[in-house]
C-alpha positions as a Markdown table, in Angstrom:
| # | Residue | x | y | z |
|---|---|---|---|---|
| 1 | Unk | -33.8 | -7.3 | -6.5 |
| 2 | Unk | -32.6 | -4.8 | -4.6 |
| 3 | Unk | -32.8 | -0.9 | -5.5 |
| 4 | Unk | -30.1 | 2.0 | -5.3 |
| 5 | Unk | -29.8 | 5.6 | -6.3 |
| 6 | Unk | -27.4 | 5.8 | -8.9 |
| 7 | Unk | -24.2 | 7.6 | -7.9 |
| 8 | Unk | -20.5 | 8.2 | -9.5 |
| 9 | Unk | -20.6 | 4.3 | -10.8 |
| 10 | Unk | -21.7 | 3.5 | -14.5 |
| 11 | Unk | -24.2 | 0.6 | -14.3 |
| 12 | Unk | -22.5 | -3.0 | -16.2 |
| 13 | Unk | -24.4 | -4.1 | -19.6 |
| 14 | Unk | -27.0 | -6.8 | -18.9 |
| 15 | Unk | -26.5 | -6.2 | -15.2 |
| 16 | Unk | -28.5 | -3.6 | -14.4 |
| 17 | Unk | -31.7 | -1.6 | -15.5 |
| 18 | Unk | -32.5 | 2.0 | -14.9 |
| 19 | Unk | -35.6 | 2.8 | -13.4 |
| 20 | Unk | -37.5 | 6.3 | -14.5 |
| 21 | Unk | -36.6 | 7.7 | -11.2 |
| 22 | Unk | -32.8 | 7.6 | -11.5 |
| 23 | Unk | -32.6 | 4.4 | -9.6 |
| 24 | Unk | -30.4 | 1.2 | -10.7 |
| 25 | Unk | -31.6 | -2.1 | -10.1 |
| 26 | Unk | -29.0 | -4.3 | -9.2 |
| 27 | Unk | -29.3 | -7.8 | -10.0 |
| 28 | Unk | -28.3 | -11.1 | -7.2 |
| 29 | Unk | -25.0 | -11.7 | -9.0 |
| 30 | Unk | -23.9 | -7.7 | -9.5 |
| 31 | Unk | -24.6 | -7.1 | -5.5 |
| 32 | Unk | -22.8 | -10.3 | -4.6 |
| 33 | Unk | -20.2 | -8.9 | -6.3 |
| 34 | Unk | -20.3 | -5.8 | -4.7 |
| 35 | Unk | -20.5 | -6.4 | -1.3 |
| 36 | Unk | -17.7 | -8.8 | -1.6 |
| 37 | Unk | -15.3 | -5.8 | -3.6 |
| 38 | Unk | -16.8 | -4.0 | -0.2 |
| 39 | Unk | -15.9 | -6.3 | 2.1 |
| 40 | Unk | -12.1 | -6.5 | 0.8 |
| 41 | Unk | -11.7 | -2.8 | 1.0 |
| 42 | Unk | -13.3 | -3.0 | 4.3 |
| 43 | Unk | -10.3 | -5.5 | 5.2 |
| 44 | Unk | -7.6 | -3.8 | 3.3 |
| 45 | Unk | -8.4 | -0.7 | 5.2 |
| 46 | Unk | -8.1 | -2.3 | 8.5 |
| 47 | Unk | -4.8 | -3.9 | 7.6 |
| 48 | Unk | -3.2 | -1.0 | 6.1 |
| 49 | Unk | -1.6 | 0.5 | 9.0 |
| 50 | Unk | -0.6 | -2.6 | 10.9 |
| 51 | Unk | 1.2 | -3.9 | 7.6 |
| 52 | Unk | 3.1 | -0.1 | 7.6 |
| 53 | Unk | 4.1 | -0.1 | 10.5 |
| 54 | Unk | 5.9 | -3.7 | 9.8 |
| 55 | Unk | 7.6 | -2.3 | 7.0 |
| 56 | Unk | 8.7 | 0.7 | 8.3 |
| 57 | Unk | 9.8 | -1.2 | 10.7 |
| 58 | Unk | 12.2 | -3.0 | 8.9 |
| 59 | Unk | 13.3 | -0.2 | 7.1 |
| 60 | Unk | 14.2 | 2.2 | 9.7 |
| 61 | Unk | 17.8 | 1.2 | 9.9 |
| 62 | Unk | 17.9 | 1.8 | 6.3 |
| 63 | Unk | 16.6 | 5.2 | 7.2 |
| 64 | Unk | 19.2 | 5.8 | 10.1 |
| 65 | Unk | 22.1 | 4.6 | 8.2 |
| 66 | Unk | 21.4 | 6.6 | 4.8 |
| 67 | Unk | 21.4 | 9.8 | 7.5 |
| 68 | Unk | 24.9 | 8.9 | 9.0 |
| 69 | Unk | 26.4 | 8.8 | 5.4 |
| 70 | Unk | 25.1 | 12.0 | 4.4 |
| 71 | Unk | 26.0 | 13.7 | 7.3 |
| 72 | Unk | 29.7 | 11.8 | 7.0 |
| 73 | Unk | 30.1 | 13.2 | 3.4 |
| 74 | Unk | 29.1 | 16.6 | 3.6 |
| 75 | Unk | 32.1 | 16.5 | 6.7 |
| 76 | Unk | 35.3 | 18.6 | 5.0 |
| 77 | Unk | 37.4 | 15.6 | 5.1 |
| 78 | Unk | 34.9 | 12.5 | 4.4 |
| 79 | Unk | 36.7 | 9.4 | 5.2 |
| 80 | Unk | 35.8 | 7.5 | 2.0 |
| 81 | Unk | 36.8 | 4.3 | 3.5 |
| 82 | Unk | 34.6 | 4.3 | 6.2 |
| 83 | Unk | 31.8 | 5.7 | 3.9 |
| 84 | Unk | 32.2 | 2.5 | 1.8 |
| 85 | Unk | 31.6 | 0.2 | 4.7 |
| 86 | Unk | 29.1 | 1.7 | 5.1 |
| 87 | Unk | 27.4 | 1.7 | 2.3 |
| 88 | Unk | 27.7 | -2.2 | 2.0 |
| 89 | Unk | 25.7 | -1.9 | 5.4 |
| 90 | Unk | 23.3 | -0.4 | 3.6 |
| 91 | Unk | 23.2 | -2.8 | 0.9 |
| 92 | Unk | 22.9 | -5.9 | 3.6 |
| 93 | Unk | 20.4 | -3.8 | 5.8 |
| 94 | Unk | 18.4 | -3.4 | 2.9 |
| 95 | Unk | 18.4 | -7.1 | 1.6 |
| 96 | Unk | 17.5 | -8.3 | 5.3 |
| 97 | Unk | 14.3 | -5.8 | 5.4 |
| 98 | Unk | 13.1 | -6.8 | 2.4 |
| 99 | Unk | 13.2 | -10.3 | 3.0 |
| 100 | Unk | 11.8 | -9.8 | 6.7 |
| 101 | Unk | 9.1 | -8.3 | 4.6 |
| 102 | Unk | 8.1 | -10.8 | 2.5 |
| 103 | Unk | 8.5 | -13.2 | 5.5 |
Protein backbone atom coordinates (compact mmCIF):
# COMPACT_ATOMS: atom_id res chain seq x y z
CA UNK A 1 0.00 0.00 0.00
CA UNK A 2 1.10 3.07 -0.90
CA UNK A 3 1.00 6.30 1.56
CA UNK A 4 -0.05 10.07 0.83
CA UNK A 5 -0.55 13.18 2.85
CA UNK A 6 -4.00 13.89 2.82
CA UNK A 7 -4.87 17.02 0.93
CA UNK A 8 -8.32 18.87 -0.40
CA UNK A 9 -9.83 15.18 -1.21
CA UNK A 10 -12.12 13.33 1.31
CA UNK A 11 -10.90 9.74 1.60
CA UNK A 12 -13.88 6.95 -0.01
CA UNK A 13 -15.53 4.54 2.87
CA UNK A 14 -13.83 1.14 3.03
CA UNK A 15 -11.09 2.55 0.69
CA UNK A 16 -8.89 4.17 2.74
CA UNK A 17 -7.62 4.33 6.43
CA UNK A 18 -6.08 7.29 8.19
CA UNK A 19 -2.96 6.98 9.74
CA UNK A 20 -2.20 9.15 13.17
CA UNK A 21 0.01 11.28 11.31
CA UNK A 22 -2.53 12.76 8.77
CA UNK A 23 -1.62 10.28 6.19
CA UNK A 24 -4.21 8.22 3.92
CA UNK A 25 -3.51 4.90 2.91
CA UNK A 26 -4.68 4.23 -0.35
CA UNK A 27 -5.55 0.90 -1.22
CA UNK A 28 -4.37 -1.15 -4.95
CA UNK A 29 -7.89 -0.60 -6.36
CA UNK A 30 -8.42 3.31 -5.02
CA UNK A 31 -4.76 4.25 -6.72
CA UNK A 32 -5.55 2.29 -9.88
CA UNK A 33 -8.32 4.34 -10.02
CA UNK A 34 -6.60 7.39 -9.53
CA UNK A 35 -3.84 7.37 -11.68
CA UNK A 36 -6.09 6.37 -14.45
CA UNK A 37 -8.67 9.71 -13.50
CA UNK A 38 -4.93 11.27 -13.70
CA UNK A 39 -3.96 10.00 -16.73
CA UNK A 40 -7.30 11.20 -18.59
CA UNK A 41 -6.88 14.65 -17.41
CA UNK A 42 -3.32 14.41 -18.31
CA UNK A 43 -4.82 13.58 -22.02
CA UNK A 44 -7.65 15.91 -21.93
CA UNK A 45 -5.28 18.70 -21.14
CA UNK A 46 -3.11 18.01 -24.04
CA UNK A 47 -5.99 17.82 -26.45
CA UNK A 48 -7.78 20.77 -25.29
CA UNK A 49 -6.30 23.27 -27.47
CA UNK A 50 -5.84 21.29 -30.64
CA UNK A 51 -9.69 20.34 -30.51
CA UNK A 52 -10.29 24.57 -30.06
CA UNK A 53 -8.61 25.49 -32.43
CA UNK A 54 -10.76 22.96 -34.88
CA UNK A 55 -13.76 24.35 -33.73
CA UNK A 56 -12.99 27.70 -33.93
CA UNK A 57 -12.01 26.97 -36.91
CA UNK A 58 -15.18 26.06 -38.26
CA UNK A 59 -16.84 28.68 -36.68
CA UNK A 60 -15.03 31.63 -37.81
CA UNK A 61 -17.20 32.30 -40.73
CA UNK A 62 -20.01 32.28 -38.47
CA UNK A 63 -18.07 34.93 -36.64
CA UNK A 64 -17.22 37.07 -39.82
CA UNK A 65 -20.69 36.93 -41.14
CA UNK A 66 -22.64 37.83 -37.84
CA UNK A 67 -20.07 41.10 -37.97
CA UNK A 68 -21.11 42.03 -41.62
CA UNK A 69 -24.88 41.94 -40.58
CA UNK A 70 -24.44 44.11 -37.63
CA UNK A 71 -22.50 46.49 -39.30
CA UNK A 72 -25.28 46.32 -42.42
CA UNK A 73 -28.10 47.16 -39.93
CA UNK A 74 -26.90 49.70 -37.83
CA UNK A 75 -26.31 51.51 -41.77
CA UNK A 76 -29.19 54.39 -41.99
CA UNK A 77 -30.91 52.61 -44.82
CA UNK A 78 -30.29 48.73 -44.05
CA UNK A 79 -31.21 46.87 -47.04
CA UNK A 80 -33.40 44.26 -45.41
CA UNK A 81 -33.27 42.05 -48.40
CA UNK A 82 -29.83 41.55 -48.50
CA UNK A 83 -29.72 41.28 -44.68
CA UNK A 84 -32.14 38.21 -45.10
CA UNK A 85 -29.79 36.49 -47.41
CA UNK A 86 -27.70 36.74 -45.34
CA UNK A 87 -28.91 35.54 -42.54
CA UNK A 88 -29.84 32.15 -44.20
CA UNK A 89 -25.90 32.16 -44.79
CA UNK A 90 -25.70 32.21 -41.43
CA UNK A 91 -28.11 29.49 -40.84
CA UNK A 92 -26.18 27.13 -43.53
CA UNK A 93 -22.62 28.27 -42.27
CA UNK A 94 -23.64 27.28 -39.06
CA UNK A 95 -25.16 23.81 -39.87
CA UNK A 96 -21.96 23.03 -42.00
CA UNK A 97 -19.55 23.82 -38.84
CA UNK A 98 -21.31 21.94 -36.68
CA UNK A 99 -21.36 18.99 -38.61
CA UNK A 100 -17.55 19.50 -39.69
CA UNK A 101 -17.43 19.30 -35.92
CA UNK A 102 -18.82 16.32 -35.11
CA UNK A 103 -17.02 14.79 -38.22
Amino acid sequence: MLTTPVQDSMPLANDTTATPTGAVTLTPDVLRQRLAEAAAYAVLQRMAPVLRHDLVGTLQPVGILMTLLQRRIQMPEPDLQAIAKNLASVSAIAKEATTGCIN
